[in-house]
C-alpha positions as CSV (number, residue, x, y, z in Angstrom):
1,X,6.2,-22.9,-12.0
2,X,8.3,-19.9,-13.5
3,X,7.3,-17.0,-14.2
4,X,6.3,-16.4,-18.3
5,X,7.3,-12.7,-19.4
6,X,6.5,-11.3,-22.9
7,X,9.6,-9.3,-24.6
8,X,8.4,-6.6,-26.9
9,X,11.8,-5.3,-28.5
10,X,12.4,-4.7,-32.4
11,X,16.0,-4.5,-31.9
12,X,16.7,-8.3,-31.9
13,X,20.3,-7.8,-30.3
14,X,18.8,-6.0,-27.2
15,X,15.5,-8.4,-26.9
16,X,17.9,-11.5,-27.8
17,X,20.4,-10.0,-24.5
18,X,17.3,-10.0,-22.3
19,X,15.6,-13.1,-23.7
20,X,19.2,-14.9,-22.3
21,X,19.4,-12.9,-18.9
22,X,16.1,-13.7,-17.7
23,X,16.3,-17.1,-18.6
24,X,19.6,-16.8,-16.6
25,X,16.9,-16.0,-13.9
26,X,14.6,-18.7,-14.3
27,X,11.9,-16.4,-16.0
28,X,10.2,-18.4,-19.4
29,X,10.5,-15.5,-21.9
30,X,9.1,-15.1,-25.8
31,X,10.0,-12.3,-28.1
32,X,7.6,-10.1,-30.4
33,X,9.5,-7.7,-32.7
34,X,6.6,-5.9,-33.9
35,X,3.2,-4.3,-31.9
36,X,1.0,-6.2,-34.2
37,X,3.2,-9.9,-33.3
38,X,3.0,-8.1,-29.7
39,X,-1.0,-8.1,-29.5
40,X,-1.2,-11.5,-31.2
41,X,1.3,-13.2,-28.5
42,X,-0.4,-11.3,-25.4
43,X,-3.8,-12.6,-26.7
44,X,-2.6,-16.3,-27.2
45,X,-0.6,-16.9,-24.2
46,X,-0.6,-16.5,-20.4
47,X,1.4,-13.7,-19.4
48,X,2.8,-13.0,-15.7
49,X,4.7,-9.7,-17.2
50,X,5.6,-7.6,-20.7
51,X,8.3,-5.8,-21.3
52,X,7.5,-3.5,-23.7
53,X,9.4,-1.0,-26.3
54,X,7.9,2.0,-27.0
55,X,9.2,2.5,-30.8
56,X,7.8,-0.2,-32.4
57,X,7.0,-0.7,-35.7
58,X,3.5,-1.4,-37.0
59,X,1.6,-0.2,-33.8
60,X,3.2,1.5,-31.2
61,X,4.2,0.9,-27.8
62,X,1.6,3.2,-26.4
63,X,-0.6,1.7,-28.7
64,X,-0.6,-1.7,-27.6
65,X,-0.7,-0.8,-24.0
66,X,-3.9,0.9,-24.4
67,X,-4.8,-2.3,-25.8
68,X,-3.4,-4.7,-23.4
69,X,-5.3,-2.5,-20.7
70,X,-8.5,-2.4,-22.6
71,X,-8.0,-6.4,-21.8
72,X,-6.3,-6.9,-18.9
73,X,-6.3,-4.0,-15.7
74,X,-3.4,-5.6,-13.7
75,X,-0.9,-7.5,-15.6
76,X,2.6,-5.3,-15.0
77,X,3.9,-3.7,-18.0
78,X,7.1,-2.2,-17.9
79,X,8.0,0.1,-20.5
80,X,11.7,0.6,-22.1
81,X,12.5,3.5,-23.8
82,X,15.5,5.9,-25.4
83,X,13.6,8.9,-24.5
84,X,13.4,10.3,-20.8
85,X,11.5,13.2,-20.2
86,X,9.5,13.5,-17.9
87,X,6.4,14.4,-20.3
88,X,7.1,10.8,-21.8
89,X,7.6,9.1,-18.4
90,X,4.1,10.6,-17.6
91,X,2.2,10.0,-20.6
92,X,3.3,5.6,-20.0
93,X,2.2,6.0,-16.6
94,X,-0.8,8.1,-17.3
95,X,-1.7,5.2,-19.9
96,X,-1.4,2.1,-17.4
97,X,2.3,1.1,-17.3
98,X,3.6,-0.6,-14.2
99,X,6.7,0.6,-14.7
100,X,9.2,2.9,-16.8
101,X,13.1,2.1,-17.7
102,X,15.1,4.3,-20.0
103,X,17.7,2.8,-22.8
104,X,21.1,2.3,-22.0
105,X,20.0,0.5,-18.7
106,X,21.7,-2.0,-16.7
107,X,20.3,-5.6,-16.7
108,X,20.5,-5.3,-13.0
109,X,18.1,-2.4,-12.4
110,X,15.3,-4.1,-14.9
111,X,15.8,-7.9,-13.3
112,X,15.3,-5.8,-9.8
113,X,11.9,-3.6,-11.5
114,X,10.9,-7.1,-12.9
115,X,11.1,-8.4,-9.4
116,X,9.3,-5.6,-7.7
117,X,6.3,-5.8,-10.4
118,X,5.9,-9.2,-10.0
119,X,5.6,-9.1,-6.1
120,X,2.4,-6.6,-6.5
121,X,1.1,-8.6,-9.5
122,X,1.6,-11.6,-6.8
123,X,-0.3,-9.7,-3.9
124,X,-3.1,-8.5,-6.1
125,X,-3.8,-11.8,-7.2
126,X,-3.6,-13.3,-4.2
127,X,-6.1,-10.5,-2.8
128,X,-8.1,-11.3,-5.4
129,X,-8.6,-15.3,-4.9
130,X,-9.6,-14.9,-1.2
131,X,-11.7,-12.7,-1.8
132,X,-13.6,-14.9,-4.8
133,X,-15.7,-18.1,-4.7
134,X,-16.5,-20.3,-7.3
135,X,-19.0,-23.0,-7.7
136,X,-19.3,-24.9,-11.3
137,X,-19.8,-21.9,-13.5
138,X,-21.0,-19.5,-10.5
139,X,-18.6,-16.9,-9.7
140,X,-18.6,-14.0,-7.1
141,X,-16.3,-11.7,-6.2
142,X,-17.0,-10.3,-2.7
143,X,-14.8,-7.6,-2.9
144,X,-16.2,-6.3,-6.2
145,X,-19.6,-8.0,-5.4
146,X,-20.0,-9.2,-9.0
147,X,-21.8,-12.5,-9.8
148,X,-21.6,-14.4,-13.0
149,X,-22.9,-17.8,-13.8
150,X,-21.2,-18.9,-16.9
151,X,-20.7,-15.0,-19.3
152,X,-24.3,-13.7,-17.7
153,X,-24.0,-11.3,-14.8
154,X,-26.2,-11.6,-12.2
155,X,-27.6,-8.5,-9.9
156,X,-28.3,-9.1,-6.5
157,X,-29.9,-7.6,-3.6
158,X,-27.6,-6.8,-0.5
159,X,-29.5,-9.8,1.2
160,X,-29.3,-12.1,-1.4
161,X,-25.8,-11.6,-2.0
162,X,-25.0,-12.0,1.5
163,X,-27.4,-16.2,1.5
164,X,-25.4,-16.9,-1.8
165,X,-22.0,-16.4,-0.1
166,X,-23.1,-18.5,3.2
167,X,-24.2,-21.5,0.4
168,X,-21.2,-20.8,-1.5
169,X,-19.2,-21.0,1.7
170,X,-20.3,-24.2,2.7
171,X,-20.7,-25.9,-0.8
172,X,-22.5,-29.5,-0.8
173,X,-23.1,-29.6,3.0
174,X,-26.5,-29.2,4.0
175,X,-27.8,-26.2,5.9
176,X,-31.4,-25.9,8.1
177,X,-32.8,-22.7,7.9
178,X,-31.9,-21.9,11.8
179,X,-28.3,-22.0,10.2
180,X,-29.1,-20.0,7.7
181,X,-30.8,-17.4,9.2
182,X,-28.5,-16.9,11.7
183,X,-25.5,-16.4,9.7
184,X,-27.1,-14.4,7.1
185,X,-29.8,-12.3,9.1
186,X,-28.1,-12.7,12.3
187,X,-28.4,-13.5,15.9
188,X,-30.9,-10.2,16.9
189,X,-33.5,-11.7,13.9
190,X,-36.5,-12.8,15.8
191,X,-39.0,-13.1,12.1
192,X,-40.1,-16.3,11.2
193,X,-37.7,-18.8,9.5
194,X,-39.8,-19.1,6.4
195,X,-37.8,-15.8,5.0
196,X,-35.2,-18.2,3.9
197,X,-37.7,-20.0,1.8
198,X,-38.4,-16.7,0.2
199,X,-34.9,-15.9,-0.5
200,X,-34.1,-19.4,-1.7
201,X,-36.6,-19.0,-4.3
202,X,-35.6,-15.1,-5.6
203,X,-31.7,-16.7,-5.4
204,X,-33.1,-19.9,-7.7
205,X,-34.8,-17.8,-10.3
206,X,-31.7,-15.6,-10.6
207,X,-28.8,-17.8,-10.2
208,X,-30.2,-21.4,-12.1
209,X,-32.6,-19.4,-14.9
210,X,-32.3,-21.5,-17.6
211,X,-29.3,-23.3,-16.3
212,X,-28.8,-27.0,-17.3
213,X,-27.7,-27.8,-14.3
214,X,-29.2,-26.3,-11.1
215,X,-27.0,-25.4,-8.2
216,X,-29.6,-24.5,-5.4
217,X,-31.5,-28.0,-4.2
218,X,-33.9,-28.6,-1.2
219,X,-33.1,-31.3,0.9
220,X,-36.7,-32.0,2.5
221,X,-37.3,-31.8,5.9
222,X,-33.5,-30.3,6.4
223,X,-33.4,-27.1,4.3
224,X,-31.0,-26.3,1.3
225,X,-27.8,-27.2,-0.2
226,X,-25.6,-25.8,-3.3
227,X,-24.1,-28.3,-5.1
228,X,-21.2,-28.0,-6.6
C-alpha cells in the first residue's frame, strides 16, 4: 500500500510540482493551501508524512506543528522554508520537525529526506507493534507499560503486569497454575500455587470492572484462560 503524504504549500505552482513528483514516486499525496485546511486534513486522514510550509496563511507553519505534535509524537514532518538561518532551522527542530529543507531545493534532495523519514517512521512503528499486545479492547504496551481497556487506563503492579502479559501471550489457550507460576514468578518460586488465584482476582477487578464482556475466565479444575 503506498505511502499517503500530506502537502502543506500555499503556493499552488510549487505544491502542484510536488503533488506530480511524488506521485511520479508512487507516494498518494493531498494538498492544503492554508494552516487551518492543514489541521482539518491531518485530523481527517491517515497520514504516513507532511510536508509542511512554514508561511502559511491563517495559522502558521510553526503553528500547526505544535498542533500536529500535541496529537501525534512520531509522524515525520518535514518543513520547507525560504529562510535558512540557523535560528530558524533550530526553532523547527526545537518544535518537533523531522526534518528541515530550504526553498529553491531540488526535487531530488526532498524525495531522498522523504525516503529517509519514512525509514525511521517505518522502524519506530515496527518497534512499537512488537512490543504491544492487544486483546478485544485490552491494550498494553510493554515497552511503555501502559494498559488500557477500551479509553480507561489501567495501573498495575510490577507482578500483575508481568500475569497479564503471559495470558495476553497465550490468548484463548488454557493455562494451569504450575504454568503460570513458573513463567511469571519463576522457576526458584517454591510458595504455594494459590498466589495465582490471588492475582487472578486483583487482574479481574482491574482489567473486566464493569466490562460487558469479561476477558479473564476460569476453566475449573485446569486454571485460567483470556479470551479474546
Amino acid at each position: 500500500m503506498a505511502e499517503r503524504l500530506l502537502v502543506v504549500e500555499d503556493e499552488e505552482k510549487i505544491a502542484r510540482v510536488i503533488q506530480l513528483e511524488l506521485e511520479f514516486e508512487g507516494y498518494e499525496s493531498e494538498i492544503a493551501k492554508t494552516g487551518t485546511e492543514a489541521m482539518e486534513r491531518f485530523r481527517s486522514g491517515k497520514w504516513d508524512l507532511i510536508l509542511l510550509d512554514v508561511m502559511l496563511p491563517e495559522l502558521s507553519g510553526m503553528e500547526v506543528l505544535r498542533r500536529i505534535r500535541l496529537q501525534d509524537a512520531v509522524i515525520p514532518v518535514i518543513l520547507l522554508t525560504a529562510r535558512d538561518s540557523v535560528v530558524d532551522k533550530v526553532n523547527g527542530l526545537d518544535q518537533g520537525a523531522s526534518d528541515y529543507i530550504t526553498k529553491p531545493f531540488q526535487i531530488e534532495e526532498l524525495l531522498a529526506r522523504i525516503r529517509a523519514c519514512l525509514r525511521v517512521s517505518q522502524a519506530v512503528k515496527k518497534e512499537k507493534k512488537s512490543s504491544s499486545l492487544q486483546v478485544a479492547d485490552l491494550y498494553l504496551d510493554e515497552r511503555t507499560r501502559e494498559v488500557k481497556r477500551g479509553e480507561r487506563i489501567i495501573d498495575l503492579t510490577p507482578r500483575e503486569f508481568e500475569l497479564l502479559v503471559f495470558l495476553m501471550q497465550h490468548v484463548n489457550q488454557v493455562l494451569n497454575r504450575e504454568q503460570i507460576v513458573t513463567n511469571v514468578w519463576g522457576f526458584d518460586y517454591y510458595g504455594d500455587t494459590n498466589v495465582v488465584d490471588v492475582y487472578i482476582r486483583y487482574l479481574r477487578k482491574k482489567i473486566d470492572r464493569n466490562a460487558e464482556l469479561p476477558l479473564i475466565h476460569t476453566v475449573r479444575g485446569v486454571g485460567y484462560v483470556l479470551k479474546g
